[in-house]
Structures are given as structure tokens and as C-alpha cells.
N, C-alpha and C positions, 0 to 999 in steps of 0.2 A: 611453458608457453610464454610468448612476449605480452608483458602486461600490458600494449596498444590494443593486441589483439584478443587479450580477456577481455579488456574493457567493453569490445567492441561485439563478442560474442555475448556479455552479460546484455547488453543493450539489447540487440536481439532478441535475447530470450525475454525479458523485462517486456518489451515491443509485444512478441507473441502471446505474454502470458496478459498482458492489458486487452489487446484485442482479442481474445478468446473470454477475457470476464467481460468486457461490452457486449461481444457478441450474446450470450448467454443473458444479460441482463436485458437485452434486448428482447430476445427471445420470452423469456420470463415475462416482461410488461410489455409482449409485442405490440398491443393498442393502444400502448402510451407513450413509449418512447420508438421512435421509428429511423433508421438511415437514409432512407431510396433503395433500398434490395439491391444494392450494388456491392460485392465486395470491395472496387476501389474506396466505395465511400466510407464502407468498414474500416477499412486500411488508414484511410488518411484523417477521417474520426478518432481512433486510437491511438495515432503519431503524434495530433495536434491535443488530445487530451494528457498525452504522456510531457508534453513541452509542458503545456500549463502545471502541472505537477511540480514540472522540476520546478518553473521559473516562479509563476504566479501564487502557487501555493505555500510554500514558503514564507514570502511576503504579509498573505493573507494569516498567516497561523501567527507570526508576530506581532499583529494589528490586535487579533483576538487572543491575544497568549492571556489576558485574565478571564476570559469567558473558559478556553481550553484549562485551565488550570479548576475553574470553579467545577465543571462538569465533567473534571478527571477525564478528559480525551474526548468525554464522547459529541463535544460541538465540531470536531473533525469532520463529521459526517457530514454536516452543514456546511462547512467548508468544500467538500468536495462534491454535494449537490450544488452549490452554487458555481461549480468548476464547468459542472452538465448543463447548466444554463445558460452559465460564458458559452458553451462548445456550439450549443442551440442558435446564439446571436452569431459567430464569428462562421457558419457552417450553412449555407442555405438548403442543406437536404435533410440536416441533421434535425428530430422535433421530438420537441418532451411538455406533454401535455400542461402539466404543472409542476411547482416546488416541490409536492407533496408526492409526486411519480416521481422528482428527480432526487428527490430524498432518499426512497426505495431503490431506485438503479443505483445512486453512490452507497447504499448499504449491499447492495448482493454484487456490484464491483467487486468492494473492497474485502467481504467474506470470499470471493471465488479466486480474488490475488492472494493473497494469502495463503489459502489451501495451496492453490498451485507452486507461490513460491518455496511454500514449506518442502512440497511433494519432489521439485525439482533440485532441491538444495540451492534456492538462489534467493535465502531470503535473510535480511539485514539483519535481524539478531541472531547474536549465537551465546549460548549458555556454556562455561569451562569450569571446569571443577578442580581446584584445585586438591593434593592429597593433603590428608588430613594431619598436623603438625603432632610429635610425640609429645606426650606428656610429660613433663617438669616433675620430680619434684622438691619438696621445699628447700631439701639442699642445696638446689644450685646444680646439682649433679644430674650425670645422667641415666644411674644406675635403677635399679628396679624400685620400687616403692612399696613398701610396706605400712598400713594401714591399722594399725593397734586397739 
């Protein structure tokens, strides 16, 4: 496959799998975070959450790279609630009752991305194993070893 159009299908999926964890976190804290019951609004909530991801998150993880370092990752979440809060201000349909709601949505986001991207095979780490090296011994050689 041409790697424009991997690019271009991971995106996609990436797209689908954001908007299916917003949805669902939505769902979840339906009285506290809200869209308009509009699919477009789902749609283009997800799009403009997935930019800020790329662009603004980034930035913001740099800023706080000694807090993310002190709390071993987990001030990420904070980062990414106050991503739900940006989305709140730049979105007039979009509403998240408080920090402490948007706290909850960017944690059951980022648990339902996760799963999904595990589940899809579209997700950024991968584990390799390499095989295990023969034994030495003291010789120099490579012949069998005998232990006296």
C-alpha cells in the first residue's frame, strides 16, 4: 500500500477510534458533558479534539515535562482534561460541567483509545523480542561447555 494512503487510512481510523471514545464518554457522564445530540457536532468535536492532540498537546506536555516526570505520566490526564475544556471554549455546543467531569471524560477517553487501538492493531507501541544470544564460554569458543 502507498504510504500517503496508510497515512491517510491510519488517520481515519485514529478519527473513528477518538470519536467512538468521546462518544461513549459522553454517554457515560451524559449530564455532564454534552454535544447538541447532533452527530455533526460529534463529528467535528472529535476532529477538532484530535488537532488539539496533535498540535496543542504536545507543547503543553513540554511546559509540564517536570510535573509529567514527578507523577510518572499520570499529570497527562490533566493535560488532556484541560484539552476538554479548550474544546468547551473554542465549541459553542460542546459543555463539560466542570474540571473534575473533564477529568473523568479525559480518563474514560483515554482508557476506551487505548483498548480500541490495542484491539485494531493501530496502536503506537510495539514490543520485539529479540532471540536470545548463545552462550560463551570462557574459552573464547564456541564449542559445548562443560561445568566441573
Amino acid at each position: 500500500m502507498n504510504p500517503r494512503v496508510q497515512k491517510s487510512v491510519r488517520f481515519l481510523q485514529s478519527w473513528v477510534i477518538n470519536t467512538v471514545a468521546v462518544l461513549l464518554a459522553v454517554f457515560i457522564l451524559r449530564n455532564h458533558i454534552s454535544y447538541g445530540n447532533k452527530v455533526e457536532n460529534l463529528l467535528i468535536a472529535s476532529f477538532l479534539l484530535g488537532i488539539l492532540n496533535a498540535f496543542v498537546r504536545p507543547i503543553l506536555m513540554l511546559i509540564a515535562l517536570p510535573l509529567l516526570i514527578f507523577t510518572l505520566g499520570l499529570f497527562t490526564l490533566v493535560i488532556n482534561a484541560l484539552l476538554l475544556c479548550l474544546l468547551e471554549v473554542l465549541l459553542p455546543f460542546f459543555k463539560v460541567d466542570s474540571f473534575g467531569y473533564a477529568f473523568l471524560g479525559a480518563l474514560i477517553i483515554s482508557v476506551i483509545s487505548v483498548v480500541l487501538n490495542v484491539l485494531t492493531g493501530n496502536a503506537r507501541v510495539s514490543v520485539q523480542r529479540r532471540p536470545p544470544e548463545p552462550p560463551k564460554n570462557s574459552s573464547g569458543g564456541n564449542g559445548p561447555v562443560i561445568d566441573v
